[in-house]
C-alpha angles and dihedrals in degrees: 000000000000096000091058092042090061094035083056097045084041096054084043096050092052084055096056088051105054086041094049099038100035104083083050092054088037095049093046088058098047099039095086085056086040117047107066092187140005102280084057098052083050096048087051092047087049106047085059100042096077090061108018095094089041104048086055092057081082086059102057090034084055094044088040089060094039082053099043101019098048109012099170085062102047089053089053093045106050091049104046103048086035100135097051090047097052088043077048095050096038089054093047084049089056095040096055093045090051086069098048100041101036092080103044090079137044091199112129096224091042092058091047097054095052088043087055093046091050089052082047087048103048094031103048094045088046094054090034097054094043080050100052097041089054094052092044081053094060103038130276106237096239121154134235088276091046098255116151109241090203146028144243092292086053080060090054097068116139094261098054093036087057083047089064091040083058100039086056098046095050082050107058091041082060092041099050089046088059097046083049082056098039100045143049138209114015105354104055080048085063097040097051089049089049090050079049099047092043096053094067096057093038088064091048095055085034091062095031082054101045084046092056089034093070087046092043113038129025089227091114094044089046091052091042077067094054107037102184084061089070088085091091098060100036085054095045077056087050101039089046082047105055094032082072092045099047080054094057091051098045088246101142104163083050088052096042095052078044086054093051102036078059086055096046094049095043094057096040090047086060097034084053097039087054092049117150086023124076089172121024121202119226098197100057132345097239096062091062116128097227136179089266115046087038104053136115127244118291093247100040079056090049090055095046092048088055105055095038079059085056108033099032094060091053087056097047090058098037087053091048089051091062095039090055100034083052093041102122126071119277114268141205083247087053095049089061107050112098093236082065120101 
């Protein structure tokens, strides 16, 4: 009972997290094609600043439960897809540094090389991580010991290529919401048509993944089994739905909770589809890392339980109290003041 109680908080957690840090990933990528000067560029790395730090809390708390929770996996996992998860970590560090160093200097160049590391940082996560989930999805060809019988070209197979094409695509249409929501004039103008122009693309590579998702991964015939399940995918429809029809109405807040409500239900659509696997092997069943024969010990799980029912709570408020407290569009008086970026 534990262990489905943390496979399902971990599958959670790693939807908070995409929900949460998505819009900072997808505005990172688009701001180069959406800032037109520098005002602009200011008004992008602010409207994420408030929130950034914050959003990634939900990855560490998501890598911190892989690690404690299900430690046989973790030790799996962060060997075998190594090499994405150093390129991950690398591109986080630059991004974060980005929004630290940009400022310190009015240099031209100086500003350009941080603006090119921020587009690295958000990019390159937001690819990686669409990359890694597919191929979690269809399986990792680890052995009976747990050895990866690959490397990181094996990870770039056309199914998990077309994950990270969908990951950031999901991204920049919920970045772009959230600049529509964060800026004014022009550049909110530009922001609500990329969000547009985006949505049409993101339902292509949506259908096209759900499609090679049935031939590539068992996770539909494994939610078939368990019908109430089938709410995920059918809220990631509605979500990707009304996301189109709150654009079309202006309604940006609308379309940025439909645009999380998609993420949510597409990562919850593959976390459910897994269960009982957090790692499924690709070379035979029985060599899966699953929720069961990686746990950890029943009462190492209670206490965690306990104190998640305590802390995650605290975050949660305390992260309802920014976004609310940011909540309005940046703004020249804003700009000005010495806490911008």
């Amino acid at each position: 009972m534990l262990e489905t109680i943390w496979f399902a908080l971990w599958g959670l957690l790693w939807a908070v997290y995409f929900m949460l840090d998505g819009f900072d990933l997808g505005l990172g990528t688009l701001r180069p094609f959406l800032a037109k000067n520098e005002q602009d560029r200011r008004v992008v790395m602010n409207a994420m600043g408030p929130f950034w730090d914050g959003n990634e809390v939900w990855l560490l708390t998501a890598g911190g439960v892989t690690f404690a929770a299900f430690p046989g996996t973790y030790a799996v996992m962060f060997s075998a897809l190594y090499t994405p998860l150093m390129l991950l970590l690398f591109a986080l560090i630059l991004r974060g540094i980005s929004f630290e160093f940009r400022g310190k200097e009015d240099a031209g160049w100086w500003r350009k090389t941080w603006d090119a590391c921020l587009w690295v940082g958000s990019f390159v996560p937001a690819l990686l991580l669409g990359v890694a989930f597919a191929n979690i999805f269809a399986g990792i060809p680890i052995d009976e010991e747990g050895v990866f019988h690959g490397n990181l070209f094996t990870l770039l197979n056309p199914y998990g290529l077309l994950g990270g094409v969908l990951f950031v695509l999901l991204f920049t249409v919920h970045g772009a919401l959230w600049l529509a929501i964060k800026s004014e004039g022009d550049l909110h103008q530009r922001a609500g048509r990329a969000a547009r122009l985006l949505w049409g693309p993101l339902l292509v590579v949506a259908v096209a993944f759900l499609a090679m998702t049935w031939h590539s991964t068992t996770l539909w015939q494994n939610l078939l089994t368990r019908p109430a399940l089938l709410v995920f995918p059918l809220l990631a429809v509605a979500g990707i739905v009304l996301t189109r029809v709150f654009i079309g109405k202006s309604a940006w807040w609308k379309a940025w909770a439909a645009s999380a409500a998609t993420i949510v239900g597409a990562t919850l659509f593959g976390v459910a589809g897994l269960f009982p696997a957090l790692l499924p092997s690709s070379l035979d069943a029985t060599f899966s890392r699953t929720a069961f024969n990686t746990a950890s010990t029943p009462l190492t799980l209670k206490i965690m339980l306990g104190v998640a029912l305590v802390m995650v709570p605290i975050v949660i408020g305390y992260q309802a109290w920014v976004y609310r407290r940011f909540s309005g569009p940046v703004t020249a008086e804003e700009l000005a003041s010495d806490q911008a970026y």
